[in-house]
mmCIF file of the N, C-alpha and C atoms, coordinates in Angstrom:
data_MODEL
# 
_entry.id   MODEL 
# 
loop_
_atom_site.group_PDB 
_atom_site.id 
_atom_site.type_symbol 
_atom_site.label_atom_id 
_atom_site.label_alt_id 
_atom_site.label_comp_id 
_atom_site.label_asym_id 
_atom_site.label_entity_id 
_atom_site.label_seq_id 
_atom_site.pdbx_PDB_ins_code 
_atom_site.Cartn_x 
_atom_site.Cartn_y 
_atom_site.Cartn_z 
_atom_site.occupancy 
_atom_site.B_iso_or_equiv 
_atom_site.pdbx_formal_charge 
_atom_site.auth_seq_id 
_atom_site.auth_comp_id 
_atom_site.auth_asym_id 
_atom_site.auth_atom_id 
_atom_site.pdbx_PDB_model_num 
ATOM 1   N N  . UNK A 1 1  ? 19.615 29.728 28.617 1.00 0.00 ? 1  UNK A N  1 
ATOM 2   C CA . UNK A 1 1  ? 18.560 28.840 29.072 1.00 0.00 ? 1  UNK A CA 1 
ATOM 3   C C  . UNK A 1 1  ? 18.283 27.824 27.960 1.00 0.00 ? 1  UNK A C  1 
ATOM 4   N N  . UNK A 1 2  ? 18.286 26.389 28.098 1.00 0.00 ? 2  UNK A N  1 
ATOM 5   C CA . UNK A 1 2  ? 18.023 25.285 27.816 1.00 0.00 ? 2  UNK A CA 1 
ATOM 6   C C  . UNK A 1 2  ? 16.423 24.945 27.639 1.00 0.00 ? 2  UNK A C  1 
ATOM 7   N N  . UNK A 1 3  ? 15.776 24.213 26.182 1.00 0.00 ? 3  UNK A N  1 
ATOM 8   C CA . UNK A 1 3  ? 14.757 23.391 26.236 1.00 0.00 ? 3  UNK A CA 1 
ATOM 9   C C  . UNK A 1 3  ? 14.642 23.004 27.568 1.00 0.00 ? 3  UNK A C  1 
ATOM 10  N N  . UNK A 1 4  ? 15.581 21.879 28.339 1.00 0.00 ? 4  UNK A N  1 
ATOM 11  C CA . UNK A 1 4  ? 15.684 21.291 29.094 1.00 0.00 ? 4  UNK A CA 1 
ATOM 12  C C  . UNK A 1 4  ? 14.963 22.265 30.574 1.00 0.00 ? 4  UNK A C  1 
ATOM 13  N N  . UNK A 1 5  ? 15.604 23.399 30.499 1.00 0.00 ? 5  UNK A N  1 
ATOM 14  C CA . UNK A 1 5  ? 15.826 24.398 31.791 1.00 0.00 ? 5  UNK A CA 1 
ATOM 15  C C  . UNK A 1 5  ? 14.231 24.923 31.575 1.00 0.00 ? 5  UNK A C  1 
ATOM 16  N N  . UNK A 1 6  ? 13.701 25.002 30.794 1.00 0.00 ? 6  UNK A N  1 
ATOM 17  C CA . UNK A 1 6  ? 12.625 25.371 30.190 1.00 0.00 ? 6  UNK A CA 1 
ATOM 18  C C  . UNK A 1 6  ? 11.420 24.633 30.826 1.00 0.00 ? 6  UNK A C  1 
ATOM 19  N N  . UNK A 1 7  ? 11.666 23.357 30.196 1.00 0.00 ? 7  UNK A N  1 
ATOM 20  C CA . UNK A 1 7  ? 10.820 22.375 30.667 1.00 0.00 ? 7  UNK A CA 1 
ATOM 21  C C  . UNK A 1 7  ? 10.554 22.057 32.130 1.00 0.00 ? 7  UNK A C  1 
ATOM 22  N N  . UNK A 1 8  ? 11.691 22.625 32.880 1.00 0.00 ? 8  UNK A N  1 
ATOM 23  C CA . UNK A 1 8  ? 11.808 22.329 34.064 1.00 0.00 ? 8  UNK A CA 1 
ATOM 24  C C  . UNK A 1 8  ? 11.152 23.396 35.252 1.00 0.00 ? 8  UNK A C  1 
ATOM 25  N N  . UNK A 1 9  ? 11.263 24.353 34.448 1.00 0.00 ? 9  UNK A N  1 
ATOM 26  C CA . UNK A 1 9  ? 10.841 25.688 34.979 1.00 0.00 ? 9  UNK A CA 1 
ATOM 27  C C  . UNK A 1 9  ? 9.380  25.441 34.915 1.00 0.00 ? 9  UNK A C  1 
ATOM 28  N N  . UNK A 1 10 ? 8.207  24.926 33.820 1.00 0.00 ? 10 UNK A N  1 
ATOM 29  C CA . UNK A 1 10 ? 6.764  24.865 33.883 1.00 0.00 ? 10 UNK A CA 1 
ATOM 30  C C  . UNK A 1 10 ? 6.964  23.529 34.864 1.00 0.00 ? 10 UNK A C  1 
ATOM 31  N N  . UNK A 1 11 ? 7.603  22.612 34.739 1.00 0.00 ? 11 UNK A N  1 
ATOM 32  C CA . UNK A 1 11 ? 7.559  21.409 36.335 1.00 0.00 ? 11 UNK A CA 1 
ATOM 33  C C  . UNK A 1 11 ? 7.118  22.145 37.448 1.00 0.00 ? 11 UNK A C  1 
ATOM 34  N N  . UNK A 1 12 ? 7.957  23.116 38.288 1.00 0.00 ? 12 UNK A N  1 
ATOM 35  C CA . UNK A 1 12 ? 8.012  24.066 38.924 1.00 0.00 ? 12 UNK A CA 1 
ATOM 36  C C  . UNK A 1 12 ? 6.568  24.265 39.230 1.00 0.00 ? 12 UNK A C  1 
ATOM 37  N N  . UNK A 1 13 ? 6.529  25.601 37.938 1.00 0.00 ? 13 UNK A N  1 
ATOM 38  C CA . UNK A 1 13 ? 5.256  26.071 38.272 1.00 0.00 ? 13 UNK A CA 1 
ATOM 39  C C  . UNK A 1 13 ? 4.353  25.373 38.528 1.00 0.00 ? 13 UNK A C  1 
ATOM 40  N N  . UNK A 1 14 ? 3.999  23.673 37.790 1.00 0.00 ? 14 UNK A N  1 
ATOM 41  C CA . UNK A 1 14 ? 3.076  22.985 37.910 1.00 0.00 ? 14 UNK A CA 1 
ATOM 42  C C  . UNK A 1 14 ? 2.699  22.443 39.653 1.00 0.00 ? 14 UNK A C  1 
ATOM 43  N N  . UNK A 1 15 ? 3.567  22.565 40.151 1.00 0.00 ? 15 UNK A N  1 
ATOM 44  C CA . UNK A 1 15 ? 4.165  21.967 41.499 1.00 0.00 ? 15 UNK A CA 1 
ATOM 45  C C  . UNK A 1 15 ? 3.497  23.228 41.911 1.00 0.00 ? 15 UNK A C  1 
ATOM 46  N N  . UNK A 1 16 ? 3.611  24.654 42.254 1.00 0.00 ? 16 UNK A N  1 
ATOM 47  C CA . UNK A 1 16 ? 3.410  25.475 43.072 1.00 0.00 ? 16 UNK A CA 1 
ATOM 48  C C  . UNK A 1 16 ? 1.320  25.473 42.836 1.00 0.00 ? 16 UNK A C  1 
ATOM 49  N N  . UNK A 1 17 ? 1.332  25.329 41.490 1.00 0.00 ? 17 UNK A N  1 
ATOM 50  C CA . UNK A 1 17 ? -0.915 25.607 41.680 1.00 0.00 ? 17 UNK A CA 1 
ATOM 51  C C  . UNK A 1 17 ? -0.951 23.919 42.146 1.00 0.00 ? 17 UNK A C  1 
ATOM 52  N N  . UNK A 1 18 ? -0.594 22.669 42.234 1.00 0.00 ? 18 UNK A N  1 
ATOM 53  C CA . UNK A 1 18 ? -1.099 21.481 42.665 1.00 0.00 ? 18 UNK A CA 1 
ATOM 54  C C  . UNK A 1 18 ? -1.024 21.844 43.642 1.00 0.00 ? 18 UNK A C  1 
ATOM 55  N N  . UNK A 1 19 ? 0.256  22.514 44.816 1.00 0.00 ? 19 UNK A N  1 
ATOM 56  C CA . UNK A 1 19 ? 0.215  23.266 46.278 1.00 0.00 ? 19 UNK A CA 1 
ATOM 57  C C  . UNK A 1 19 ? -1.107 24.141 46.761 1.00 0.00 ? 19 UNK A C  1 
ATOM 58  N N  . UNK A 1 20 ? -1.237 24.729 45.662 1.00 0.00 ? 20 UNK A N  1 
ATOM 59  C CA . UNK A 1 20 ? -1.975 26.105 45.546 1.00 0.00 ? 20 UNK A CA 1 
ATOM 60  C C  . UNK A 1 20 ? -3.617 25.455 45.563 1.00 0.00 ? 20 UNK A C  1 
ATOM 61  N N  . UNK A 1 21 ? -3.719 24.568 45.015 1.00 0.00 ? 21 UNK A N  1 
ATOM 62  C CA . UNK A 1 21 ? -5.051 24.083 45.064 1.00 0.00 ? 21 UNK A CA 1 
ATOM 63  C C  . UNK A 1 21 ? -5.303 23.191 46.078 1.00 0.00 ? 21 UNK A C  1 
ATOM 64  N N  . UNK A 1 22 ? -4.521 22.253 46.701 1.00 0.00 ? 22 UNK A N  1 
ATOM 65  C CA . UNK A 1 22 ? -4.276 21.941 47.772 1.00 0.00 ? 22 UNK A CA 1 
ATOM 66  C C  . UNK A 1 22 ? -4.927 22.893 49.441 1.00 0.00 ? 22 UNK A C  1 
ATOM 67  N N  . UNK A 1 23 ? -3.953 23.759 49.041 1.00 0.00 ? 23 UNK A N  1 
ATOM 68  C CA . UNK A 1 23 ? -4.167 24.803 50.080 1.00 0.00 ? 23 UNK A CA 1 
ATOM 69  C C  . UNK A 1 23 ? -6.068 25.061 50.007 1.00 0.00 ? 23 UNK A C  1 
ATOM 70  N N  . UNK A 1 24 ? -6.351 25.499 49.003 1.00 0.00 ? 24 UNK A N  1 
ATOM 71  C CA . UNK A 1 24 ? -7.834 26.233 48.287 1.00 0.00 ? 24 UNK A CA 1 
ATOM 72  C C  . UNK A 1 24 ? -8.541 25.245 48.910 1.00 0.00 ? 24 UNK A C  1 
ATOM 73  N N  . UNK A 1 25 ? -8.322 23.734 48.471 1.00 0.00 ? 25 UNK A N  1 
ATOM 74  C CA . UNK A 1 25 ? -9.384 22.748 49.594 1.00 0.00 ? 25 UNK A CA 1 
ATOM 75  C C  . UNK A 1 25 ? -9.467 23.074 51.220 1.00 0.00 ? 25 UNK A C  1 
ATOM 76  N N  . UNK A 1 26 ? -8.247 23.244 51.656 1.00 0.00 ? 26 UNK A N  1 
ATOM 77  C CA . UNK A 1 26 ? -7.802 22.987 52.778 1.00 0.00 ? 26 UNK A CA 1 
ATOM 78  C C  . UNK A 1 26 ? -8.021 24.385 53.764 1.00 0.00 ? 26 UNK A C  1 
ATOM 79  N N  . UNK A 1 27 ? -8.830 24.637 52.486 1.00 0.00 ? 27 UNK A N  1 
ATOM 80  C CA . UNK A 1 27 ? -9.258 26.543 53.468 1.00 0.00 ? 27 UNK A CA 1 
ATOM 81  C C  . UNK A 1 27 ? -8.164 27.050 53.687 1.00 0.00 ? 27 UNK A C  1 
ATOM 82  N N  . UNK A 1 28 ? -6.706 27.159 52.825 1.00 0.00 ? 28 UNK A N  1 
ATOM 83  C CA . UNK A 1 28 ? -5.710 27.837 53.443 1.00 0.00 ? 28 UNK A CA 1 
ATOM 84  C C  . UNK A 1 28 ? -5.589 29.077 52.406 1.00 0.00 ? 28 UNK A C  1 
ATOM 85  N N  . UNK A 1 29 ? -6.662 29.956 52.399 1.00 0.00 ? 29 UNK A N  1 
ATOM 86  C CA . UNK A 1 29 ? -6.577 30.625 51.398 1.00 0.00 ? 29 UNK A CA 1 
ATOM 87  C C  . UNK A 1 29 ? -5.412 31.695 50.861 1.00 0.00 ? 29 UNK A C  1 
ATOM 88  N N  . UNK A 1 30 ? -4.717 32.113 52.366 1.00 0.00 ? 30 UNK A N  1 
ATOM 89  C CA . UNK A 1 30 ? -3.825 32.812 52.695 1.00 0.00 ? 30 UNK A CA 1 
ATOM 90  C C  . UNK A 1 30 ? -2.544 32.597 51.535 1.00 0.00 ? 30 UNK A C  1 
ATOM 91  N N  . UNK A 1 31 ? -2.626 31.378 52.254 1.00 0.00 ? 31 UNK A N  1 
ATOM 92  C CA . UNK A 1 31 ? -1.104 30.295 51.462 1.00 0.00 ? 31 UNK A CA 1 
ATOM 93  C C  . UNK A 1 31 ? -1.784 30.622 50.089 1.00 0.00 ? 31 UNK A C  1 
ATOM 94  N N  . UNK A 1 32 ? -2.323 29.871 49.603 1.00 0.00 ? 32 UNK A N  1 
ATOM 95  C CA . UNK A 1 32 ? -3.090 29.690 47.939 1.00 0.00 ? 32 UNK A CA 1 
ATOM 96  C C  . UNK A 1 32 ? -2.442 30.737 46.916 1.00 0.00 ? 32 UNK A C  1 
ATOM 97  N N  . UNK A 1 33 ? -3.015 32.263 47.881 1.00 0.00 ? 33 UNK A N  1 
ATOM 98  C CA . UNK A 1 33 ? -2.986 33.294 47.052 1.00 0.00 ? 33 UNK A CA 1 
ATOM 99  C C  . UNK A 1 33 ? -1.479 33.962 47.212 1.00 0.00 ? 33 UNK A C  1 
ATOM 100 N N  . UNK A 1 34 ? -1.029 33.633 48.033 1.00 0.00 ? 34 UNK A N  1 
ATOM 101 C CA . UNK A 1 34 ? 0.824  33.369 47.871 1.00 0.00 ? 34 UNK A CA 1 
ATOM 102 C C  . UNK A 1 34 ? 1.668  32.559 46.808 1.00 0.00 ? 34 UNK A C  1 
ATOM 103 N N  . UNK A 1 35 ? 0.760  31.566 47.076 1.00 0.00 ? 35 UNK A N  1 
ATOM 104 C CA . UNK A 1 35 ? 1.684  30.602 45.551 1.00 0.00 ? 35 UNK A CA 1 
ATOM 105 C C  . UNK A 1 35 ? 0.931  31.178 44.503 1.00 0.00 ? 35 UNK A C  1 
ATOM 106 N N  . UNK A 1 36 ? -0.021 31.360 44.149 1.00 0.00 ? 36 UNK A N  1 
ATOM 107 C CA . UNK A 1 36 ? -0.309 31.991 42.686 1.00 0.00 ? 36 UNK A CA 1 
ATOM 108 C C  . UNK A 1 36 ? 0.085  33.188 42.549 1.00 0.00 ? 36 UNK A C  1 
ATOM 109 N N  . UNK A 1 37 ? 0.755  33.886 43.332 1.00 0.00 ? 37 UNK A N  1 
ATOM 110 C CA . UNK A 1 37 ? 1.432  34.948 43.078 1.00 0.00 ? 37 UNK A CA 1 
ATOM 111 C C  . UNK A 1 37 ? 3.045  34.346 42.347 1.00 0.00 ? 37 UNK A C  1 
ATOM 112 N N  . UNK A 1 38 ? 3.097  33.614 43.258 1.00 0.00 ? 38 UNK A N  1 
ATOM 113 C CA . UNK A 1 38 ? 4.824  33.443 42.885 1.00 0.00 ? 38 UNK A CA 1 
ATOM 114 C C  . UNK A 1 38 ? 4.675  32.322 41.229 1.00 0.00 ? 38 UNK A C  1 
ATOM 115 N N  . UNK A 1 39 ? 3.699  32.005 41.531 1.00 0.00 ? 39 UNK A N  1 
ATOM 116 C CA . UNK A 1 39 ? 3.619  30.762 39.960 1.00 0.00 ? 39 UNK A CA 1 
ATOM 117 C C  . UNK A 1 39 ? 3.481  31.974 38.543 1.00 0.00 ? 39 UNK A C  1 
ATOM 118 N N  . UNK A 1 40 ? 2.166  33.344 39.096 1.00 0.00 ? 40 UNK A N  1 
ATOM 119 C CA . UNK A 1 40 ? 2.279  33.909 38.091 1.00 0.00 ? 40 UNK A CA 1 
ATOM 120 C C  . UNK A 1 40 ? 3.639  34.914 37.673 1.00 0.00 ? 40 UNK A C  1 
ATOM 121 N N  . UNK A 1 41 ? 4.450  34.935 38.620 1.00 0.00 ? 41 UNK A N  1 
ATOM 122 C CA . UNK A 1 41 ? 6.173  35.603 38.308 1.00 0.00 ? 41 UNK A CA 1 
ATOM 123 C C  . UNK A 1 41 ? 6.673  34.654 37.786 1.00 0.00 ? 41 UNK A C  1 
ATOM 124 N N  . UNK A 1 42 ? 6.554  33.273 37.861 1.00 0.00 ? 42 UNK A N  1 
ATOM 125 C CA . UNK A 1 42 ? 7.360  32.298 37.487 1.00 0.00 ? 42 UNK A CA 1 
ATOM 126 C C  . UNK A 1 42 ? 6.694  32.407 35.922 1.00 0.00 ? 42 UNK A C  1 
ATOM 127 N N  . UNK A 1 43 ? 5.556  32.484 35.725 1.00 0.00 ? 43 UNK A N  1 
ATOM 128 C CA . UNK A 1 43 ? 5.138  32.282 34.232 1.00 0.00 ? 43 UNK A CA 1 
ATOM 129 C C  . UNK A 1 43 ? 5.601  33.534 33.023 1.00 0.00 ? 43 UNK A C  1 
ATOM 130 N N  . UNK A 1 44 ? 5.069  34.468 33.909 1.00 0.00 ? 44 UNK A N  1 
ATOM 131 C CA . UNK A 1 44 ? 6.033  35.598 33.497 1.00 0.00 ? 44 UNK A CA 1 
ATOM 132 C C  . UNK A 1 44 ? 7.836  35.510 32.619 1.00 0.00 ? 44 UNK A C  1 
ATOM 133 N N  . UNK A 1 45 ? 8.459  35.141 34.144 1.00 0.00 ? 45 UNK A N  1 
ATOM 134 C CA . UNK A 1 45 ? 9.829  35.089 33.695 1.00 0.00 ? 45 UNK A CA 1 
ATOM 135 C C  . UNK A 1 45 ? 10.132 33.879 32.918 1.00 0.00 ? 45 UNK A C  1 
ATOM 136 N N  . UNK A 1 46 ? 9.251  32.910 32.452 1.00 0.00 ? 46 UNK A N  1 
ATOM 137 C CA . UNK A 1 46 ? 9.520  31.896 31.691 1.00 0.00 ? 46 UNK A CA 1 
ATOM 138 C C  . UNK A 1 46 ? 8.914  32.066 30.169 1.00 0.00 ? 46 UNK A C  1 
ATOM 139 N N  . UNK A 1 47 ? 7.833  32.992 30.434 1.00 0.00 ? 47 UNK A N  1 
ATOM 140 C CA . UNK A 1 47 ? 7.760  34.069 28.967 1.00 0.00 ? 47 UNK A CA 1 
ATOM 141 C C  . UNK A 1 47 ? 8.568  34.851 28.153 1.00 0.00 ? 47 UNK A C  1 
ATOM 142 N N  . UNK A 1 48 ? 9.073  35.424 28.731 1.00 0.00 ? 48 UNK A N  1 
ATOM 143 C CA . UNK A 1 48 ? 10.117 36.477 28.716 1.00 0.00 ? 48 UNK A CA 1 
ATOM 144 C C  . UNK A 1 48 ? 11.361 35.434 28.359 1.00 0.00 ? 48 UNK A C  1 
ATOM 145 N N  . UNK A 1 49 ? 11.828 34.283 29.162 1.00 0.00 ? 49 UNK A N  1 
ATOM 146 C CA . UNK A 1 49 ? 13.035 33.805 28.579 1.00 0.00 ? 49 UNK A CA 1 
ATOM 147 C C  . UNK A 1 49 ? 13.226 32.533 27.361 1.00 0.00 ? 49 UNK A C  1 
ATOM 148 N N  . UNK A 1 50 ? 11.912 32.103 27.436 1.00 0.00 ? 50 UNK A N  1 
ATOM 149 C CA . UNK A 1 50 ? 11.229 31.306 25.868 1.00 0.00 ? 50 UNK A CA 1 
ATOM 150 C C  . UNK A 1 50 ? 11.571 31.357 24.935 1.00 0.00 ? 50 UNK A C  1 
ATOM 151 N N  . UNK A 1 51 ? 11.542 32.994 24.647 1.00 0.00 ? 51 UNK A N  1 
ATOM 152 C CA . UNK A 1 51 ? 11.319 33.077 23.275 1.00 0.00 ? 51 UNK A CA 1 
ATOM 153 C C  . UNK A 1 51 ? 12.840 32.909 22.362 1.00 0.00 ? 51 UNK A C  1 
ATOM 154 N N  . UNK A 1 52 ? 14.105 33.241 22.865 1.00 0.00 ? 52 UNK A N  1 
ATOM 155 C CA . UNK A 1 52 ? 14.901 32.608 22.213 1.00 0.00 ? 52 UNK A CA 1 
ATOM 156 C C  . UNK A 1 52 ? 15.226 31.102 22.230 1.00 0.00 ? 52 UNK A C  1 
ATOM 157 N N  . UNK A 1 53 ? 14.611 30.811 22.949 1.00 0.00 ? 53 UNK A N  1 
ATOM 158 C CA . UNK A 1 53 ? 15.034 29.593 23.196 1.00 0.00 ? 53 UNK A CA 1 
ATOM 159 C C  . UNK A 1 53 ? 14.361 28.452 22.031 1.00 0.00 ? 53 UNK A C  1 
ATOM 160 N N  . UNK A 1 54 ? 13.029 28.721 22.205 1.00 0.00 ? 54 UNK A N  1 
ATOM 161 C CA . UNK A 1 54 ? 12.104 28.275 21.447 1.00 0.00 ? 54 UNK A CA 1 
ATOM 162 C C  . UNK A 1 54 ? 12.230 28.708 19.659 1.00 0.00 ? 54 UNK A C  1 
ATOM 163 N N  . UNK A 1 55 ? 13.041 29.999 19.404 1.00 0.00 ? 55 UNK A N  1 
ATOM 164 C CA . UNK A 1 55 ? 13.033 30.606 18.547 1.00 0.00 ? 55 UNK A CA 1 
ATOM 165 C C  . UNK A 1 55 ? 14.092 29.810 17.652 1.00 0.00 ? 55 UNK A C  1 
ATOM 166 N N  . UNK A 1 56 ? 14.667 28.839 18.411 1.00 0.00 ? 56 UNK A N  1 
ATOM 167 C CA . UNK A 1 56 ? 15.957 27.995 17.903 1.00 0.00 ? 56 UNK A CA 1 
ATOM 168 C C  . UNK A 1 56 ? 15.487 27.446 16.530 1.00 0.00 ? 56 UNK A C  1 
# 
């Protein structure tokens, strides 16, 4: 995994809570608490693969 791949991966996540809050206006609470599930796996697995990367 790449700086690059890195950077791209928090894009991502950033994209799924702007959805996620979206939804939260839109009374779709259902949806909401679906994407912050999957954003907090995404933050997770971008923790976990960081640290060498960053460790460069």
């Amino acid at each position: 995994m790449t700086k690059t791949d890195v950077a791209q991966q928090i894009v991502d996540i950033q994209t799924l809570l702007e959805i996620a809050k979206d939804n939260v206006l839109e009374e779709k609470n259902d949806d909401a608490l679906k994407l912050l599930h999957q954003a907090s796996r995404e933050m997770k697995t971008v923790a976990w693969r960081i640290v060498p990367v960053l460790g460069e």
